[in-house]
N, C-alpha and C positions, 0 to 999 in steps of 0.2 A: 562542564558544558559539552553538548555534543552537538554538531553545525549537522543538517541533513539537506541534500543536494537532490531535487528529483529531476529526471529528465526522460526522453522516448515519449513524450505524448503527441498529438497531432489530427489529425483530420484522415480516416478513412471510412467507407463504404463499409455497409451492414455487412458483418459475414464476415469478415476481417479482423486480423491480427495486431496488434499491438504489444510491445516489452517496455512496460514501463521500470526504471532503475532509480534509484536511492541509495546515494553515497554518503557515507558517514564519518563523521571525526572527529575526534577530539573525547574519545573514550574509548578503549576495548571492547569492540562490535562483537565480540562473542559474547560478552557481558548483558548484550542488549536486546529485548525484544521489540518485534518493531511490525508494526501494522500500516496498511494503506486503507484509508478512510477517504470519501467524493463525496463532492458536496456539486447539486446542480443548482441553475438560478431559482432564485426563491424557494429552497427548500431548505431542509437541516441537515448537515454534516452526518452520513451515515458511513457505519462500518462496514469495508469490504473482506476484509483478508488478513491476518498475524502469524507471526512464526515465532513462536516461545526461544528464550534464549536455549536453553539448554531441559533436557531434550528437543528436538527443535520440530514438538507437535505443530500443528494447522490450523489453522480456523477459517471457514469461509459463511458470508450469508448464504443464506437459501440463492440468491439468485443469481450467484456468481458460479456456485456448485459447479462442479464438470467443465465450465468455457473458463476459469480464472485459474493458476494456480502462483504461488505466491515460493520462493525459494530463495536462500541465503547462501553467499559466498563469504566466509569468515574471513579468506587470505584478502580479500578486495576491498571490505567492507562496506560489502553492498549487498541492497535486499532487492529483488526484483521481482514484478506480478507479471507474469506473463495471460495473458489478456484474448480469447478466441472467442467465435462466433462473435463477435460482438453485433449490439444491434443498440440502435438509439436512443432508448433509456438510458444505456452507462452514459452519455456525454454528462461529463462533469469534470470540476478541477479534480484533480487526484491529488491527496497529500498523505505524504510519507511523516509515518509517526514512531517516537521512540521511547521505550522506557527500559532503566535499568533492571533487569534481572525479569524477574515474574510482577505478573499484575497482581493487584489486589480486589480490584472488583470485577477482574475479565476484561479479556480480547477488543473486546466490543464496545466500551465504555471509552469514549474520549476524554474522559477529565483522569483514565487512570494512565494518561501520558504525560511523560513530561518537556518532551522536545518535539518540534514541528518541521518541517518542510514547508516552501516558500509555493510548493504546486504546480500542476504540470496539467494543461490541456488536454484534456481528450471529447472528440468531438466525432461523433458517428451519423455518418449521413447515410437516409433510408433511398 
């Protein structure tokens, strides 16, 4: 089993910064790939960001491109998105997602995780 811990979300102004963090335990985080996925009210859970276990390639939506990037600290075991420009679309829960090793249908795909995070606020005002 592996527990995933999010936290850094909150309330800032368009144009602003945010580090959202994802702590993990209870399996060897190098072992793990691990994606941040938001979901806003009344819509459906989409994919924002992944870092493959090993090589530790990238993935980002289109629309996070260039303002998000998404990086892993194996000694901490923690994955963290760091989060610029932001602007009022992103406001959503953010939840930190994990799976052992490589995916099998892609980055992107929520059902190719198997551990979740409880979620973390973020909330951008124009």
């Amino acid at each position: 089993q592996v527990q995933l811990v999010e936290s850094g979300g909150g309330l800032v102004q368009a144009g602003g910064s945010l580090r959202l963090s994802c702590a993990a335990s209870g399996r060897t985080f190098s072992s793990l790939s691990m994606g941040w996925f938001r979901q806003a009210p009344g819509k459906e859970r989409e994919f924002v960001a992944a870092i493959k276990w090993s090589p530790n390639y990238t993935y980002y939506t289109d629309s996070v491109k260039v303002r998000f990037t998404i990086s892993r600290d194996n000694a901490k075991n923690t994955v963290y998105l760091q989060m610029t420009s932001l602007r009022p679309e992103d406001s959503a829960v953010y939840y930190c997602a994990a799976r052992t090793m490589g995916w099998s249908r892609g980055p992107s795909t929520p059902a190719d995780y198997d551990y979740w995070g409880q979620g973390t606020q973020v909330t951008v005002s124009s």
